[in-house]
BALOBA-1460 file (C-alpha; in Angstrom, 3 decimals):
// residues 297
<rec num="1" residu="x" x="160.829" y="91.126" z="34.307"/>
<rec num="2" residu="x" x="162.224" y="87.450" z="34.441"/>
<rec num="3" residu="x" x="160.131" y="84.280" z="33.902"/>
<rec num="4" residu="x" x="159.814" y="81.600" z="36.639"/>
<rec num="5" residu="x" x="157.699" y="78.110" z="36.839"/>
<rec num="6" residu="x" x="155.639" y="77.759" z="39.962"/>
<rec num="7" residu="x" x="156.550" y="74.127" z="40.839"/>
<rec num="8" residu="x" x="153.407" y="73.038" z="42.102"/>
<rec num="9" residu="x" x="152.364" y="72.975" z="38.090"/>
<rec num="10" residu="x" x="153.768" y="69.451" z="37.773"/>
<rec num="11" residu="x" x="153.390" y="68.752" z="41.556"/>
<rec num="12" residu="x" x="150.259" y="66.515" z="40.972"/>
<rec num="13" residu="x" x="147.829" y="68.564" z="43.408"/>
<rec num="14" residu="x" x="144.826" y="67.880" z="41.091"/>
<rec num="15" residu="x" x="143.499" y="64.893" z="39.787"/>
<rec num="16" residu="x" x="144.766" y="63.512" z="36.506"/>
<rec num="17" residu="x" x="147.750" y="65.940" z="36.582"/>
<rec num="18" residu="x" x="151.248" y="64.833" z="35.784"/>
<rec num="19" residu="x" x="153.719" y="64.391" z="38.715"/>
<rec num="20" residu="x" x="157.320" y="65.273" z="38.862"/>
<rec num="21" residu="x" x="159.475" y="65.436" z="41.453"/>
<rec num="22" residu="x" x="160.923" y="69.030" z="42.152"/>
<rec num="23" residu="x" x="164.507" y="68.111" z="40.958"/>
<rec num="24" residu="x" x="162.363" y="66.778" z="37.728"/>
<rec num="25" residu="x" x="160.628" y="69.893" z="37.563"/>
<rec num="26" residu="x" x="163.689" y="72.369" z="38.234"/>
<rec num="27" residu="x" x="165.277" y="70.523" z="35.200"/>
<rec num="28" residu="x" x="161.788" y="70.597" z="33.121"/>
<rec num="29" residu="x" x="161.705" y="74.662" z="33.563"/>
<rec num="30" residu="x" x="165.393" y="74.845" z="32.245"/>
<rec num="31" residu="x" x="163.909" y="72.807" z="29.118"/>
<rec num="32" residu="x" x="160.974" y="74.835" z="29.058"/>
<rec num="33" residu="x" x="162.854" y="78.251" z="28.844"/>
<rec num="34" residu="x" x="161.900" y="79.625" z="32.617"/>
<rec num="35" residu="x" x="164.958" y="81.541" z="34.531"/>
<rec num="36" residu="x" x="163.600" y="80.879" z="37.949"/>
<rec num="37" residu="x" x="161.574" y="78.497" z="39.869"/>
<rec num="38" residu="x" x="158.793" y="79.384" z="42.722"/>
<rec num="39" residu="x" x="159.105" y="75.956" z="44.801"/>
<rec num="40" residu="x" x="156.935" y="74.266" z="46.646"/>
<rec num="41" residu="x" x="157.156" y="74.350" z="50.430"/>
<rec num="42" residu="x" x="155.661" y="71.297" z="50.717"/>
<rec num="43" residu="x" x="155.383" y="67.744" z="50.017"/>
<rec num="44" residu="x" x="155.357" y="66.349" z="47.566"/>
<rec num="45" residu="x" x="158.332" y="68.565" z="46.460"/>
<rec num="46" residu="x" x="160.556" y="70.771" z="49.131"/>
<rec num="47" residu="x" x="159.482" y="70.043" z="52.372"/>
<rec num="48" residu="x" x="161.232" y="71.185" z="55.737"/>
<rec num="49" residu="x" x="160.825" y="67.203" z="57.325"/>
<rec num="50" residu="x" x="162.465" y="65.910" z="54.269"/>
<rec num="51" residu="x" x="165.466" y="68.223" z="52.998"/>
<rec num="52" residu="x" x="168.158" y="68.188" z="55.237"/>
<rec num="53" residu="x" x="171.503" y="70.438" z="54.720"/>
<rec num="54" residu="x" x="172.872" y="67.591" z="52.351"/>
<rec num="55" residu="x" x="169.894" y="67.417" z="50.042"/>
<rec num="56" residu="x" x="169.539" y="71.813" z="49.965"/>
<rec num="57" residu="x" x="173.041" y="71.260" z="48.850"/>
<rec num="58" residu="x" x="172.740" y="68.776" z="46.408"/>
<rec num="59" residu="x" x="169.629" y="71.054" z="45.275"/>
<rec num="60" residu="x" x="171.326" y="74.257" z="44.863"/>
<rec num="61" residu="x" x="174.206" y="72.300" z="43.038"/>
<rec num="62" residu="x" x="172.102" y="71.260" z="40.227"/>
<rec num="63" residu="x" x="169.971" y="74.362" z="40.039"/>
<rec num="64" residu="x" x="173.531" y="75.841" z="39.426"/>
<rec num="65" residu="x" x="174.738" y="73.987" z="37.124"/>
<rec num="66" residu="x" x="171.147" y="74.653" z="35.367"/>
<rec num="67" residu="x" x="171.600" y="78.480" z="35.356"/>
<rec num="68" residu="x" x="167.986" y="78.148" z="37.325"/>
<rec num="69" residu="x" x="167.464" y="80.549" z="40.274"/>
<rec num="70" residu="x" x="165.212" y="80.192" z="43.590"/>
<rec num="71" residu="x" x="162.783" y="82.901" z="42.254"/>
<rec num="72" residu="x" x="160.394" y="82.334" z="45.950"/>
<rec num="73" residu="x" x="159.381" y="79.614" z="48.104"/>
<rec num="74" residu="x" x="156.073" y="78.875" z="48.197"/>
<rec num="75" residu="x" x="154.948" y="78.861" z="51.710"/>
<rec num="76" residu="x" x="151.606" y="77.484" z="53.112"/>
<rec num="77" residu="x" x="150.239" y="79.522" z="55.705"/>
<rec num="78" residu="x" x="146.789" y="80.033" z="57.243"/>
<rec num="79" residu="x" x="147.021" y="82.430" z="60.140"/>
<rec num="80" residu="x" x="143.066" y="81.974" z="61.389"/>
<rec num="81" residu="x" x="143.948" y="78.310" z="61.645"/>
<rec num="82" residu="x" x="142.603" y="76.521" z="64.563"/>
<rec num="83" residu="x" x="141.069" y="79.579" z="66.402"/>
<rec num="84" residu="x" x="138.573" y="77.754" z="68.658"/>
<rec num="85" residu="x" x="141.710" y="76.334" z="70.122"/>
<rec num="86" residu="x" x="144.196" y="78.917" z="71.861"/>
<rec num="87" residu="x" x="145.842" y="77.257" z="73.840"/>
<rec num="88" residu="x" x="147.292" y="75.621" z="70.444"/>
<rec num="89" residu="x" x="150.621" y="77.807" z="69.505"/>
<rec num="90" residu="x" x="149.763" y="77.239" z="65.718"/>
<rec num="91" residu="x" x="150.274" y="80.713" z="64.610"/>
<rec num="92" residu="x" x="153.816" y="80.664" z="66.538"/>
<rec num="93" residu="x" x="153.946" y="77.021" z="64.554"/>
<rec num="94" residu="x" x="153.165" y="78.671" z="61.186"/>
<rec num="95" residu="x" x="155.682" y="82.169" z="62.057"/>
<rec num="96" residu="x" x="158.751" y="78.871" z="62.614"/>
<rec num="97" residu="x" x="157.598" y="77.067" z="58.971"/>
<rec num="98" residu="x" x="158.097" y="80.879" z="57.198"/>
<rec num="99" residu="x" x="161.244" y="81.500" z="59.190"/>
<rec num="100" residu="x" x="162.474" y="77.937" z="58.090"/>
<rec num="101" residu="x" x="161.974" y="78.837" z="54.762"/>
<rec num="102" residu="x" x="163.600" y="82.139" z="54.499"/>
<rec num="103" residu="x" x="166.710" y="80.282" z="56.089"/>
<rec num="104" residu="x" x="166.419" y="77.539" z="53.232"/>
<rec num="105" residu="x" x="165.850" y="80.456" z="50.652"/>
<rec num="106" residu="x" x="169.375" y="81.741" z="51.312"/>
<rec num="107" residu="x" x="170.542" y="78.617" z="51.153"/>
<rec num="108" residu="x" x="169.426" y="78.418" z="47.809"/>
<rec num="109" residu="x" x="170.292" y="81.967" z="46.867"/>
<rec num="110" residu="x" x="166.992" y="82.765" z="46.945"/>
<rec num="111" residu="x" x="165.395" y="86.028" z="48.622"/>
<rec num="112" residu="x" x="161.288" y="85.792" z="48.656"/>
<rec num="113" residu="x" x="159.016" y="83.824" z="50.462"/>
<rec num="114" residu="x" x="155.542" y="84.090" z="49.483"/>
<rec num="115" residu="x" x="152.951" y="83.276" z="51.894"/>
<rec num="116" residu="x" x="148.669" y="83.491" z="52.647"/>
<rec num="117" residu="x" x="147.491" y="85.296" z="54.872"/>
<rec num="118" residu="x" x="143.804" y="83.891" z="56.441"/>
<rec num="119" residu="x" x="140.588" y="82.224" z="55.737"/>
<rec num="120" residu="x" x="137.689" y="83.340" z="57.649"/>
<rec num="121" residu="x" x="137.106" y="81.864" z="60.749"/>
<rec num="122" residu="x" x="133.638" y="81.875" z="63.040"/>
<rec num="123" residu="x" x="135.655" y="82.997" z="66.256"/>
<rec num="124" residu="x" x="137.460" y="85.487" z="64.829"/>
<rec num="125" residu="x" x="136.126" y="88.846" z="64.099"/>
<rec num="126" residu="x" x="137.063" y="90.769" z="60.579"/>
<rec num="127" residu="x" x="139.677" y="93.174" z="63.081"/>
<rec num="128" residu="x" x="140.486" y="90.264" z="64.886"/>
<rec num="129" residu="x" x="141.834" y="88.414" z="62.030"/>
<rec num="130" residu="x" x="143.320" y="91.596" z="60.595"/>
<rec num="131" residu="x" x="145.325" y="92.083" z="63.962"/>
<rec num="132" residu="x" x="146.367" y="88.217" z="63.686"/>
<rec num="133" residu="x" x="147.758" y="88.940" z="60.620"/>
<rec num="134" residu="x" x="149.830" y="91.780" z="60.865"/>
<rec num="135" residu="x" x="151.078" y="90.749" z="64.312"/>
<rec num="136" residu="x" x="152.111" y="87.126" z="62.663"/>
<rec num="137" residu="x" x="153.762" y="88.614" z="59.095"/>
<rec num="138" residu="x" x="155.222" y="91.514" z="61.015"/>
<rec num="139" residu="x" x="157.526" y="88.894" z="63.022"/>
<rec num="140" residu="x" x="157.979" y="86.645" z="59.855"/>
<rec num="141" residu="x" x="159.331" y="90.119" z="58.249"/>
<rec num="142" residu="x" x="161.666" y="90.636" z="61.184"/>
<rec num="143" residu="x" x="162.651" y="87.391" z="61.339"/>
<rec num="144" residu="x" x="163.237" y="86.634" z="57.727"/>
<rec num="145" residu="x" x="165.292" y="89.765" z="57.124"/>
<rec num="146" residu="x" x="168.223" y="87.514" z="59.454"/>
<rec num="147" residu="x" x="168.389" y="85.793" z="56.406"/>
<rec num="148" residu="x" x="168.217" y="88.679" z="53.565"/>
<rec num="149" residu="x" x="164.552" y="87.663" z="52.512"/>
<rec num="150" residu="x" x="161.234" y="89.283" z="52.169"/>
<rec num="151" residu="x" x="157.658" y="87.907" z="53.125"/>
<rec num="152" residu="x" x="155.957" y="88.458" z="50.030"/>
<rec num="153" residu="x" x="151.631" y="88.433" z="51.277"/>
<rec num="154" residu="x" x="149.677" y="86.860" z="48.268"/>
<rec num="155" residu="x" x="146.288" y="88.093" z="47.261"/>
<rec num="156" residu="x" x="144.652" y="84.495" z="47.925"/>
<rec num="157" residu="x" x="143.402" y="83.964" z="50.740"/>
<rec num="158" residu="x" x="139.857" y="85.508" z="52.263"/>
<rec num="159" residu="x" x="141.707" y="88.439" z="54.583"/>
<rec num="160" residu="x" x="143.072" y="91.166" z="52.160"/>
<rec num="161" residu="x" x="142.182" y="89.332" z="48.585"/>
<rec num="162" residu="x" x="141.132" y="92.740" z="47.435"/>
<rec num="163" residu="x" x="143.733" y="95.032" z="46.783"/>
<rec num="164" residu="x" x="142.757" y="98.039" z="48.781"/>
<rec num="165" residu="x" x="142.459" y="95.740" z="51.578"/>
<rec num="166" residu="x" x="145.968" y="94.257" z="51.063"/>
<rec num="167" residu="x" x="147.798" y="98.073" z="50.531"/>
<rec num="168" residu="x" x="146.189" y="98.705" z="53.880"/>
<rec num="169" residu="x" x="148.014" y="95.055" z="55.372"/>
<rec num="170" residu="x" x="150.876" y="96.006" z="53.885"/>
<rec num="171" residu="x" x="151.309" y="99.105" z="55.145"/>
<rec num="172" residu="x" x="149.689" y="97.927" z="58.687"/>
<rec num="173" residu="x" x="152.441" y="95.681" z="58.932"/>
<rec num="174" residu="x" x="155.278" y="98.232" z="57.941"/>
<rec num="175" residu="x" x="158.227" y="96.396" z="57.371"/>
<rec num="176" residu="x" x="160.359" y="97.233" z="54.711"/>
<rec num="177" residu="x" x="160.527" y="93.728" z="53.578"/>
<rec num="178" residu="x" x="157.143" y="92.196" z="53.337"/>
<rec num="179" residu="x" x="155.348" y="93.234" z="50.415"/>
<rec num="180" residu="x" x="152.631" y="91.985" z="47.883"/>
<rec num="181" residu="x" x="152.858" y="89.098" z="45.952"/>
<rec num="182" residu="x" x="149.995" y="90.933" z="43.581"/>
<rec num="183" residu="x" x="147.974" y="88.953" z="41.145"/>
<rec num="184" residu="x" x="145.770" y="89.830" z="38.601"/>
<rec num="185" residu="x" x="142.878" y="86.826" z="38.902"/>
<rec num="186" residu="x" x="141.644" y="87.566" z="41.976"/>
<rec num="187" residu="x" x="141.369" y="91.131" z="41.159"/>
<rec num="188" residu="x" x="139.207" y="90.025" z="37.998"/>
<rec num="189" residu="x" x="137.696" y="88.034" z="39.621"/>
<rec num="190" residu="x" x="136.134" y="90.436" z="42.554"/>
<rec num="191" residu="x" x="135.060" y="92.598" z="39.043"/>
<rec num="192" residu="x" x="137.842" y="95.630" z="39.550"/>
<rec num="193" residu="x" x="139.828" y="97.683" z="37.278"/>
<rec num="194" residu="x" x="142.826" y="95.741" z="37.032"/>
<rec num="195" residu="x" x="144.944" y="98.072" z="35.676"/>
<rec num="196" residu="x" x="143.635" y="100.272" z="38.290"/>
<rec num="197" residu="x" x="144.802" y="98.399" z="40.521"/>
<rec num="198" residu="x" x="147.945" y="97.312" z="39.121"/>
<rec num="199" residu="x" x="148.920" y="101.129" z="38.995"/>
<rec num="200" residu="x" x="148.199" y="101.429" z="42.988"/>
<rec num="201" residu="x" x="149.761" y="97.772" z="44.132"/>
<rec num="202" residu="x" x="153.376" y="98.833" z="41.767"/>
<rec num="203" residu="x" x="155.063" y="100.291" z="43.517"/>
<rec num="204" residu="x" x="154.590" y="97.752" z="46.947"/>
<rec num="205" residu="x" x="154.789" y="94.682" z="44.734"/>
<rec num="206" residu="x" x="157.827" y="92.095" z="45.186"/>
<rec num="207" residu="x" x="156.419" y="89.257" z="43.082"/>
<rec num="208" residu="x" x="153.193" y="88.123" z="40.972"/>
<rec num="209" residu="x" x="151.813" y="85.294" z="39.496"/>
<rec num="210" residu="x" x="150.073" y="84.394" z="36.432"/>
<rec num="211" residu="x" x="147.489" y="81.699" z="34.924"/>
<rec num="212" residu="x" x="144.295" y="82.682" z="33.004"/>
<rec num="213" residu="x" x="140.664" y="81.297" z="33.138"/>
<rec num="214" residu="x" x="137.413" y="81.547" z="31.651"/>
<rec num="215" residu="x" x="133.808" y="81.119" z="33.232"/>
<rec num="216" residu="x" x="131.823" y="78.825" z="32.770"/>
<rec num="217" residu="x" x="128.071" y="79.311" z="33.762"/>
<rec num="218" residu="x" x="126.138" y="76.717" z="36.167"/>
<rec num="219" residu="x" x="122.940" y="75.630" z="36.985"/>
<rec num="220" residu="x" x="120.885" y="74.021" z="39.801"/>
<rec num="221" residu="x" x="117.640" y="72.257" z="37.450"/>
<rec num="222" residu="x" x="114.862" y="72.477" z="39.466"/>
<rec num="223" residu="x" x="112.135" y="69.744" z="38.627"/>
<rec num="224" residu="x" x="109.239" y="71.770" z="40.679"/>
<rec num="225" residu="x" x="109.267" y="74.492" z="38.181"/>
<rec num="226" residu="x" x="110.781" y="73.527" z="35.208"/>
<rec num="227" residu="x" x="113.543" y="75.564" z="35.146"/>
<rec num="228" residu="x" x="117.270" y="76.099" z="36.612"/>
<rec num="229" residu="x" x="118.952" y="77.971" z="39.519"/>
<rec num="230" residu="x" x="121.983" y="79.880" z="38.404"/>
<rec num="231" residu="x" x="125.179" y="78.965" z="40.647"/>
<rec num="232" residu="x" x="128.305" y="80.721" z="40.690"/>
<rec num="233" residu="x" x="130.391" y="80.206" z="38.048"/>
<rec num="234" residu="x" x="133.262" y="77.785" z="37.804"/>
<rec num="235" residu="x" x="136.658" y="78.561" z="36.100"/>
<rec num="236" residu="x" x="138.555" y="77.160" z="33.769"/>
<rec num="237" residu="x" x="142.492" y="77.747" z="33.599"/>
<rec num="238" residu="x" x="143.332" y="78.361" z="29.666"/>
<rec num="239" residu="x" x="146.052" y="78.925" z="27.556"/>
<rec num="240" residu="x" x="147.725" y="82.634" z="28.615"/>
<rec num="241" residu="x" x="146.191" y="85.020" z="26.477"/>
<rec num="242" residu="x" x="142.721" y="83.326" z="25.812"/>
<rec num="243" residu="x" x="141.068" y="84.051" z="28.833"/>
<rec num="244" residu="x" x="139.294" y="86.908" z="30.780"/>
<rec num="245" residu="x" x="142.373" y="88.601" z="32.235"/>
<rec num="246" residu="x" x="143.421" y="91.657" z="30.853"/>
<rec num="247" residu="x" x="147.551" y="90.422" z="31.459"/>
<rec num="248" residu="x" x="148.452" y="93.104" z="28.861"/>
<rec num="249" residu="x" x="146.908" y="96.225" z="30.846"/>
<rec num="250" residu="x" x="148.131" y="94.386" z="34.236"/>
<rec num="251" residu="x" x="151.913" y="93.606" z="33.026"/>
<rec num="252" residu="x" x="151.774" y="97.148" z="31.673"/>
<rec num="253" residu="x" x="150.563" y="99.243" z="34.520"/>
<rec num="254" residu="x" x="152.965" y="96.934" z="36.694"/>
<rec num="255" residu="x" x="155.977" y="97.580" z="35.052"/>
<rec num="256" residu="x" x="154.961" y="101.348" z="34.430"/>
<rec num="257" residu="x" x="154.618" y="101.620" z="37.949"/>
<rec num="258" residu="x" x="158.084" y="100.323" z="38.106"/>
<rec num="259" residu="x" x="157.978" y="96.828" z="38.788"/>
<rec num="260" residu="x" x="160.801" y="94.682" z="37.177"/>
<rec num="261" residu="x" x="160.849" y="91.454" z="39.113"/>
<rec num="262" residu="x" x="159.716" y="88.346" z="38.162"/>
<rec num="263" residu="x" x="156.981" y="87.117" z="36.772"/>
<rec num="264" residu="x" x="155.606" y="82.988" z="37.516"/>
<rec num="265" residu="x" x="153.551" y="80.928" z="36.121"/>
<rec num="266" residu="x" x="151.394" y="77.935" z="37.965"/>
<rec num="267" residu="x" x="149.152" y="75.201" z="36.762"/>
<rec num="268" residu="x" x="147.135" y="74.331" z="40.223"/>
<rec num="269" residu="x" x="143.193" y="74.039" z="38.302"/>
<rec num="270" residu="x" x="142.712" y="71.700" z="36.132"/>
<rec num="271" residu="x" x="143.896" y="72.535" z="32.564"/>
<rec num="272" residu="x" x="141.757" y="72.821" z="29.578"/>
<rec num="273" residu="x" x="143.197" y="69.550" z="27.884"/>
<rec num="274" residu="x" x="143.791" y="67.757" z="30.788"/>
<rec num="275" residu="x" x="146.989" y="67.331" z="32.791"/>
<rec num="276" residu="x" x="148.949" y="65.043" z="30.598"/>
<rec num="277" residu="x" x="152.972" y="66.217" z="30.813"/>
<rec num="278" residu="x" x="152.471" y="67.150" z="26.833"/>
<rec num="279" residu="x" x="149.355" y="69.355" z="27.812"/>
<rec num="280" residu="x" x="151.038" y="70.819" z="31.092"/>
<rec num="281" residu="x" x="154.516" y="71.532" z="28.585"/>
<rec num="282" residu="x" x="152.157" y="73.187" z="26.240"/>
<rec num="283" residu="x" x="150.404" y="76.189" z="28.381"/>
<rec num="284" residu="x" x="154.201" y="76.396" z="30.114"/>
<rec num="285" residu="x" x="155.591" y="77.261" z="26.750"/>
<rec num="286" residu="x" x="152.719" y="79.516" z="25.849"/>
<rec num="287" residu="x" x="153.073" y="81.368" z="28.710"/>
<rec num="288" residu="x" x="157.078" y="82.279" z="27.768"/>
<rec num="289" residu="x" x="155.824" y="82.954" z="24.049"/>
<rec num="290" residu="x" x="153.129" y="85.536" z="25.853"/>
<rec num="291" residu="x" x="155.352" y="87.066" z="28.175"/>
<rec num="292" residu="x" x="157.788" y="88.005" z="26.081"/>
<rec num="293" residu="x" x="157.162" y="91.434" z="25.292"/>
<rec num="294" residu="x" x="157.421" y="91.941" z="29.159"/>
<rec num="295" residu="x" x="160.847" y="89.961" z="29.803"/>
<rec num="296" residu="x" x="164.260" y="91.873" z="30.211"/>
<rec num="297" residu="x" x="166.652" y="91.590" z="27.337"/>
């Protein structure tokens, strides 16, 4: 497995977090001891309105002369978007963005693009959505293997978070290069066996990404009665290694199952510590210290 920094951990997304610019970043992860980035398809780092052919080149040029790959580019996509409105082409919109990016990725000498697949939508049944999203990754599959790249289908979004559900999208869509982009926190999160699932997702997983939380409880006080309402939990990103994910059965199971590709990092919550660059450098160099038993020699 090979180490790579999600870029959207110094992107700024949340407040009080440190913000780089993605050529800062790129540079920070060499410092930092990551072989790869995941960028961000987006402003404020890599997005398709702002990099034209001379800034890609000027981009791969320096990640070059870093020794830093393109590990994936980190796309944005909602494929339920905007269904009370047809007559809108935004799916066709959103299959264009990923097919952008797997064009950039090869510019870059990259060869993932990881994308979302849908949040639920009102007009849209569950098989409705489902059929959405096959029909729209299917094509971005098709389309991105012009340029060498696979589709790599996050477990993040509301259609196919769980992992049964995204083995059965997977193999729905049946294209030999669109995977999973398999994580362990949502699986924890939904209360499964991670390593479980780990052992079932192997052998279809391209990519995954890592951060670790812990809970902490809430409460609604209610004056009437004297008492509190429990809410659902929030959760707090931690240190790698000090939180509720079992990362040492998941990285285990994955790589039994034979899984030897890399391995990223983000920062998108806010931190335990705050988001000063000294905290953000801290949990990035923890999480190379924790990996290491995983990472190819």
């Amino acid at each position: 497995m090979r180490p790579a920094l999600h870029t959207v951990s110094y992107a700024g997304v949340w407040p009080g977090q440190a913000r780089l610019t993605l050529e800062e970043t790129i540079q920070r992860a060499k410092q930092l001891g990551f072989a790869g980035v995941e960028i961000v398809a987006k402003r404020p780092h890599l997005s398709v309105l702002d990099y034209g052919e001379d800034d890609l080149k000027r981009l791969r040029e320096q990640m070059a002369t870093l020794g830093i790959e393109c590990a994936a580019m980190a796309g944005y996509t909602n494929l339920s978007a905007d269904a009370e409105h047809p007559d809108i082409p935004l799916v066709e919109m959103q299959i264009a963005y990923v097919t952008e990016l797997a064009r950039i990725a090869h510019q870059l000498g990259g060869q993932i693009i990881r994308v979302f697949t849908a949040y639920r939508h009102e007009k849209l049944s569950e098989a409705e959505t489902h059929e959405r999203c096959v029909k729209a990754l299917r094509e971005c599959a098709q389309r991105a293997a012009d340029y060498d790249c696979t589709i790599a289908v996050q477990n993040h979004h509301d259609l196919a978070a769980h992992y049964e559900s995204m083995y059965d999208l997977i193999m729905d869509i049946d294209e030999p290069n669109c995977r999973a982009a398999f994580d362990a926190w949502a699986t924890t999160l939904h209360g499964d066996d991670i390593v479980a699932a780990a052992k079932k997702m192997a052998p279809i997983t391209c990519y995954t990404t890592c951060a670790d939380y812990q809970y902490r409880p809430r409460f609604q006080y209610q004056p009437n009665i004297v008492n509190y309402t429990p809410l659902p939990a929030r959760v707090q990103m931690v240190p790698m290694g000090e939180g509720m994910i079992d990362y040492e059965g998941f990285l285990n199971a994955l790589q039994a199952g034979g899984y030897d590709g890399w391995v990223a990092f983000e920062m998108c919550a806010p931190l335990l510590g705050g988001g000063t660059l000294d905290n953000l450098d801290s949990y990035a160099r923890g999480f190379i210290e924790y990996i290491d038993p995983w990472l190819s020699k």
